[in-house]
N, C-alpha and C positions, 0 to 999 in steps of 0.2 A: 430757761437755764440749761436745760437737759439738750437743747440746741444748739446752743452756740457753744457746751463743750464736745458736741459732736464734730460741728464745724472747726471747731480747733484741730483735734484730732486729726481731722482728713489734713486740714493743712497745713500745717506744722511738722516738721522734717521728724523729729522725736515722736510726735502723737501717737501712730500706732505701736512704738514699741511701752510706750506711757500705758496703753489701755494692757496689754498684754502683760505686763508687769503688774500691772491695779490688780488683775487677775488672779495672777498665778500669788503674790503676795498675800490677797486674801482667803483661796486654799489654806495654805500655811499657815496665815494665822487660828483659821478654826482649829487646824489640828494640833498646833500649839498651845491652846488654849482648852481644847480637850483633855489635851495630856494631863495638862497643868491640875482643873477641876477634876482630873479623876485620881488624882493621887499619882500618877504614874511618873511624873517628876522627881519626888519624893522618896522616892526609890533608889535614884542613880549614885546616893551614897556621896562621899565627901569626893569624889573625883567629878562629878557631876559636870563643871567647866570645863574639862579637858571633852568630855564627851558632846558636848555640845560645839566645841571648836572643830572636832572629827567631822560631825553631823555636818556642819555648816560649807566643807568644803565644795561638796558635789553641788548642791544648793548656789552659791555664789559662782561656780565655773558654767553652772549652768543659766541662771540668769545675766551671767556676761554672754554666754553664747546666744539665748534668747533675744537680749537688746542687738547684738551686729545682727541677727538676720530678721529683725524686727525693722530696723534700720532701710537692709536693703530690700526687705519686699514693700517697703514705702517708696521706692525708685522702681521696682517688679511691679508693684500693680496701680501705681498711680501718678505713674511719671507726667501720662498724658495730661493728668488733672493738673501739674506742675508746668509743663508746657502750652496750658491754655488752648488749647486742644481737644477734638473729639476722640474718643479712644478708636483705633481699628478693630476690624469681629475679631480677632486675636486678645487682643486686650480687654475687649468688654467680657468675651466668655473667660478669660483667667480672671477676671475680677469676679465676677460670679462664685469659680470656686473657691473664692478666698476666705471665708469662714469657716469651712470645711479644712483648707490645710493648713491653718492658724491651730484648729483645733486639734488634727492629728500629730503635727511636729510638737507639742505643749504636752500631749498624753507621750510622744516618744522620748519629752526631754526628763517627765515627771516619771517616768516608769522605772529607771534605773536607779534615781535618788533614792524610790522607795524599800528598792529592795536594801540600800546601803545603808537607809536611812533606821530600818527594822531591825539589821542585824548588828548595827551596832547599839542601839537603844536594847534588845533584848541579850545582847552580850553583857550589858554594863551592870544589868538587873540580874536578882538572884533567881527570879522567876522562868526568868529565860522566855518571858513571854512573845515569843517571835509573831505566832498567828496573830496576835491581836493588834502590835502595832504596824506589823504588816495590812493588814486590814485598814486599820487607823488612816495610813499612809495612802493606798489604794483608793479608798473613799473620798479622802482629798483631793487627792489628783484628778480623782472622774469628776469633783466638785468646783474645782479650777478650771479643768475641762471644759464642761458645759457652761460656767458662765462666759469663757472668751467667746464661745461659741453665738451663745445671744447676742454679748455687747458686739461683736465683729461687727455680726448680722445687720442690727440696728447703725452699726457706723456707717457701710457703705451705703444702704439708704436712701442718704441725700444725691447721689450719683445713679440709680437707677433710670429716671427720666433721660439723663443722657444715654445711658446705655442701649433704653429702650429705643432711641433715635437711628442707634446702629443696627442692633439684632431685633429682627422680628418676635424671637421667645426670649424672655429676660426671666423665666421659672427654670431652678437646676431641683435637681433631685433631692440634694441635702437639704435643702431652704423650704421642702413643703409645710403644710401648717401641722400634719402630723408629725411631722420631725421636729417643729418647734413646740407641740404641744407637750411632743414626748420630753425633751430637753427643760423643759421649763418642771411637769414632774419631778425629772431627776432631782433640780437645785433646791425646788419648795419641799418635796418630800420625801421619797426615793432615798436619796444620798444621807439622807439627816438621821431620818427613820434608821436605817443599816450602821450609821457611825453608832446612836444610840443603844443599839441590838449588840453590839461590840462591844460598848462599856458595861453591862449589864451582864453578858457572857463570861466576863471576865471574872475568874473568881477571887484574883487578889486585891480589887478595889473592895474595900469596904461600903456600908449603908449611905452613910453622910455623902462619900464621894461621888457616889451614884447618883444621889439626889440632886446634886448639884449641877451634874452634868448635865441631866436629863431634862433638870429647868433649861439649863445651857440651852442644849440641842431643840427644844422645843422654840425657844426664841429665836434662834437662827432660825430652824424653818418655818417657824411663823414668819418671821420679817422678808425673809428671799422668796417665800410664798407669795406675801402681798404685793415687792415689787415687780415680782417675775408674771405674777397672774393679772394686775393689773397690766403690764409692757404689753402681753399677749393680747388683752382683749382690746387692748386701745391699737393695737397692730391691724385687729381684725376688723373691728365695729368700724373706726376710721373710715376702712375704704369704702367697707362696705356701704357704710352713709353715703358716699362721695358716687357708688357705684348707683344707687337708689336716686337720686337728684337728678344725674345724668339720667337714667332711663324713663324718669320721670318726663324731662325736657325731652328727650327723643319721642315720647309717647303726645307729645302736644305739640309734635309737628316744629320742633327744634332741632333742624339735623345739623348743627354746627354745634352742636353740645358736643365736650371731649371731656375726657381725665385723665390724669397725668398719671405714667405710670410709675409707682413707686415699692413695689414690692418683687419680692424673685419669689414668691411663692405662687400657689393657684390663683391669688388673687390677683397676681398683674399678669396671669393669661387673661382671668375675667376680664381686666381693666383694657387689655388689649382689645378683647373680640369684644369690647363695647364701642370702643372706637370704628371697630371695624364696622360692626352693625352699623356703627352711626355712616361711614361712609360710604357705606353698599349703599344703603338707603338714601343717602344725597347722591352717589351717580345716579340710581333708581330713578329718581326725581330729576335729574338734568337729562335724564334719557327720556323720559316721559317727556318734560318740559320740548325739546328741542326735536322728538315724533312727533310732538301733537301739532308743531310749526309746520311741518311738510305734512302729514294726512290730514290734520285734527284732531283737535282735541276727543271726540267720541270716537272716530278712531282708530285712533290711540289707546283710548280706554279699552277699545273692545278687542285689541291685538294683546294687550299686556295680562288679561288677565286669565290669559291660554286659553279660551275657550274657542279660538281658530287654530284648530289643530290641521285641520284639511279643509282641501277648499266646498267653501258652502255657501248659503245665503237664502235670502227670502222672497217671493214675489213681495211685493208692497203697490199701492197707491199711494206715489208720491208726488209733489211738485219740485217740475225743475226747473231755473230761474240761468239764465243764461246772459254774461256780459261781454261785449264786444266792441273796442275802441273804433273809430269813424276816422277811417285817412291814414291809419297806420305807416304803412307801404311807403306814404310820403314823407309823414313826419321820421320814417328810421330813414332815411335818404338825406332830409335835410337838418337832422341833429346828429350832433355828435352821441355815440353808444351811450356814452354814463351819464348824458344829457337826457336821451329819450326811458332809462332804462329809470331816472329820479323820477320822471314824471310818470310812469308805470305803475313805480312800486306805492305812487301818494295815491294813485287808482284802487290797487288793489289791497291798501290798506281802509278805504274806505268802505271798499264791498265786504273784506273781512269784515269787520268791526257792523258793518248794517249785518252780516248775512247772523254770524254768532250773538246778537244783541237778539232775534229773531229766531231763537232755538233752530237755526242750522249748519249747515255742513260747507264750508267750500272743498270741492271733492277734487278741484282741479284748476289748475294756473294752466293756461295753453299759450305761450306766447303771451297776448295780447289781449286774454278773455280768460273767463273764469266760467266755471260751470258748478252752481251753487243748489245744494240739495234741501228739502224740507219735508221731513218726514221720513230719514235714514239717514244713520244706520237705530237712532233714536226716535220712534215711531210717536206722533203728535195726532191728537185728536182734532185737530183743524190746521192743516199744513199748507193752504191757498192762503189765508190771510195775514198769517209772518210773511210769504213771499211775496206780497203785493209791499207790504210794508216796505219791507226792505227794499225792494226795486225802488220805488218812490224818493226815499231816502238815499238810494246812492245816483239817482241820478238827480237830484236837487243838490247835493253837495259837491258834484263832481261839478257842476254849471257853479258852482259859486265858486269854485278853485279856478276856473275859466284856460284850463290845460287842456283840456284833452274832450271830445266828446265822441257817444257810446249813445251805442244801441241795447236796448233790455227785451228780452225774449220772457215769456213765463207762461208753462204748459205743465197740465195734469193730467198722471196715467199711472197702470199696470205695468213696474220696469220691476227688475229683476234686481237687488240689492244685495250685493255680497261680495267674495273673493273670490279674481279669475286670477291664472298665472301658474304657478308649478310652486311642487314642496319646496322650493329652493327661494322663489321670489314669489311673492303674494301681492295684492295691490285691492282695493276694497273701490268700488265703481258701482257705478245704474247703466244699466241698459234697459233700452226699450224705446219705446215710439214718443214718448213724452217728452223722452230726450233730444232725441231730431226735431219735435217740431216746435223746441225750445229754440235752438240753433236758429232754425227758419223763420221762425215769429223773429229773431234777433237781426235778421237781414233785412226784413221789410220794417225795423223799427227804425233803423237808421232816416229810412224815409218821412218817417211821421212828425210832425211838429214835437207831439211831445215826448217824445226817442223812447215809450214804451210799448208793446203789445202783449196782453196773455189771450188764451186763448178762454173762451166759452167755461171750457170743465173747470177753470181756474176762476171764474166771475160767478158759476153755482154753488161753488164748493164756500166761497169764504162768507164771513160773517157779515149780516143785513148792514151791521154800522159802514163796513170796509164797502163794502158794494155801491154804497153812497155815490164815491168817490171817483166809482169809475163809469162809463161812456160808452157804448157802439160807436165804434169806427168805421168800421168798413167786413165784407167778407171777401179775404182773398184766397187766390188761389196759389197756394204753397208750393215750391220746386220740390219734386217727388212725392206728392201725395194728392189721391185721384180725387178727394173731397172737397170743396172748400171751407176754409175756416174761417167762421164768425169772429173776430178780431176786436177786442176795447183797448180803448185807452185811460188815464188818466183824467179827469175833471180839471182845470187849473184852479188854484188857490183864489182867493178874494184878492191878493196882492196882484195876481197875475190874470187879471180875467180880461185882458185882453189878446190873452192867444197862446201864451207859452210862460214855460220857465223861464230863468236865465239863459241866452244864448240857443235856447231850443228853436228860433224862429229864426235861425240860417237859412239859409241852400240847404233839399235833403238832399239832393242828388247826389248818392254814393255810391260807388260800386260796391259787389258784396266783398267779404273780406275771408280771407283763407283761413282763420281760426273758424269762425262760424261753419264755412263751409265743412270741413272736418269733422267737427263734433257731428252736422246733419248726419253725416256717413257713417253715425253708430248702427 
């Protein structure tokens, strides 16, 4: 109910001078009714109607003056609401302070009636009681006051969310919760309290009359109490719930949680900077998300959580698993770019998805080859045997996709795991010997029926069951390095035991390919 005559209100050409009228009508009646209960009526002697006709002029000049500019600050401060329309930052901050000078022009319009209102009422009396119904009068008016002041408050309301769409702070200074707490005081206790301390003061009211009042005044602010403290707390607890919900779903990983902002107090900064939190926190997350696409996922991790302030890193013993397409050079020659660039990207969505299924790293796209780590920047207690894995696996898939075919390299060493580059650009790499002769196993794999080779350190290191699987090859002798290297292969499966994978039982004749050769040259 208390909504939809709010909603009236805002829209309806009369509403807010209706609310402001409801207002200031009900000042006047407590203090008319005070009067009345305290004997002070009784007083004004058989001319009594002419003095109330006096009284009643400023009163009625001033409620016609209150309704025209009640009138036009419903075209001043919500025209835009009448035009179906967003308000401009002009409009939305004059809406803001429109409780505040509803309430000021209402105390400038009540302040001169009282004084008119006093001296003729203690003119008319033999008592000449000025002070008191000057007071009387006074206490009214602050009492009229403060309630436009709340009902204003609670009108605009429904219009903060728009507001909040325009301006960034939708909190003013008048509208805080101490201003409202303080106001809501005044109505329940404050003003009723002080009216009663004046009829009580007074010494020409007799006993009865006083009693009467006093029940009076106690019922008003009991009743403007319960409504007024109730409004309050349902003002505050509301959001506050709504604020708790939200932080709750942000806390379990719900960053699309928002709340509507609905208050000009502190609480729609809260409701504001919760939104914001929420959004920080989902770029956070799309910035992680779309880092972790270009370094990785770990890291990624290990960039964002500052603890690369400068540049550092580890020796480690790691394996490096090196991929390198077979014929390139030709195939970008005889496809069209977004033709050879489709069948690349189904490449190196494979190696991903084998290399991170296999706790590692692809630490580098080169062109046409990918340089895949295990055991950094995430240190694994058996880092041969993911990477034999996964080699296996992307070259049985990529022969079933029947695109593209690739050489696999995989070699274990003492590389250097960290960040090189300057304070400015950072970049997180392996170097070391393990890496080149990852490269160079990957040139002479091209050659091999079954398009794999790792090297020795990589066939000691992994587990008995993994070991199984693999073969002596051959020992070659690597371009740049004075040793030769003992060389295995793959086993072929029971499907395949007569020689190869899919497609592996080509032509190897390939010349080397310029990604491979590159990365050798770390």
């Amino acid at each position: 109910m208390t909504s939809r005559l709010i909603l009236w209100a805002l829209r309806a050409r009369g509403g807010l001078s209706a609310v402001v009228m409801a207002c200031n009508l009900g000042g006047l009646a407590v203090i008319t009714t005070e009067l009345f209960l305290s004997g002070f009526l009784s007083r004004l002697g058989p001319h009594w109607m002419s003095t109330f006709v006096y009284v009643s002029i400023y009163p009625a000049i001033g409620a016609l003056v209150g309704i025209v500019l009640a009138v036009r600050d419903r075209g001043h401060y919500f025209g835009w609401l009448d035009q179906r329309r967003p308000p401009t930052d002009r409009e939305a901050k004059r809406l803001l302070q429109l409780p505040l000078s509803i309430t000021l022009r209402a105390l400038a319009i009540w302040l001169p009636g009282v004084v008119v209102a006093a001296a003729i009422f203690s003119h008319a009396t033999e008592e000449r009681s000025f002070p008191v119904v000057l007071s009387m009068f006074t206490l009214g008016g602050l009492e009229s006051a403060a309630l436009t002041f709340l009902i204003v408050d609670r009108l605009i309301r429904p219009t903060i969310p728009v507001v909040a769409e325009v301006l960034d702070e939708t909190a003013h200074w008048s509208n805080t919760v101490l201003a409202r707490v303080l106001v809501t005081f005044a109505v329940a206790g404050a003003v009723p309290l002080f009216m009663l301390i004046t009829v009580l003061a007074d010494p020409t009211t007799d006993t009865q009359d006083r009693i009467r009042t006093g029940i009076y005044m106690a019922i008003v602010g009991l009743s403007a109490g319960v409504v007024a403290t109730a409004a309050l707390a349902r003002a505050v607890a509301t959001p506050m719930h709504t604020l708790r919900e939200a932080l709750d779903r942000i806390a379990r990983g719900d960053l699309d949680a928002r709340v509507t902002i609905n208050s000009t107090s502190e609480i729609g900064r809260l409701e504001h900077s919760v939104n914001e939190l929420a959004a920080n926190l989902s770029e956070r997350e799309r910035m992680r998300t779309v880092f972790g696409r270009h370094v990785g996922t770990e890291v990624a991790e290990r960039a964002l959580s500052g603890t690369t302030t400068d540049l550092s890193g580890d020796m480690r013993v790691v394996t490096a698993l090196f991929v390198d397409v077979t014929g390139s050079v030709a195939m970008a020659t005889e496809l069209a770019p977004h033709d050879f660039v489709a069948k690349l990207n189904r490449l190196l969505s494979t190696v991903v998805a084998a290399t991170e299924d296999n706790h590692g790293l692809v630490n580098k796209f080169e062109g046409d080859a990918a340089l895949c780590i295990f055991g950094a920047p995430i240190a694994l207690a058996d880092n041969a045997t993911p990477a034999l894995l996964a080699a296996r696996r992307i070259r049985d898939e990529v022969a079933v996709l029947g695109e593209l075919d690739v050489g696999i390299g995989i070699a274990r060493g003492l590389v250097f795991a960290g960040d090189v580059g300057t304070d400015t650009r950072l970049e997180f790499t392996v170097i070391g010997d393990a890496v080149n002769e990852a490269a160079r196993l990957t040139t002479e794999a091209k050659l091999v029926p079954r398009r794999i080779l790792a090297s020795q350190a990589v066939i000691d290191a992994a587990s008995d069951s993994e070991r199984t699987n693999w073969t002596h090859f051959d020992t070659l002798q690597l371009r740049g390095r004075k040793e030769p290297t003992p060389c295995w292969t793959d086993v072929p499966s029971p499907t395949h035991r007569n020689g190869s994978a899919p497609r592996a039982d080509r032509a190897a004749a390939a010349p080397p390919e310029p990604a491979a050769d590159r990365a050798a040259d770390r």
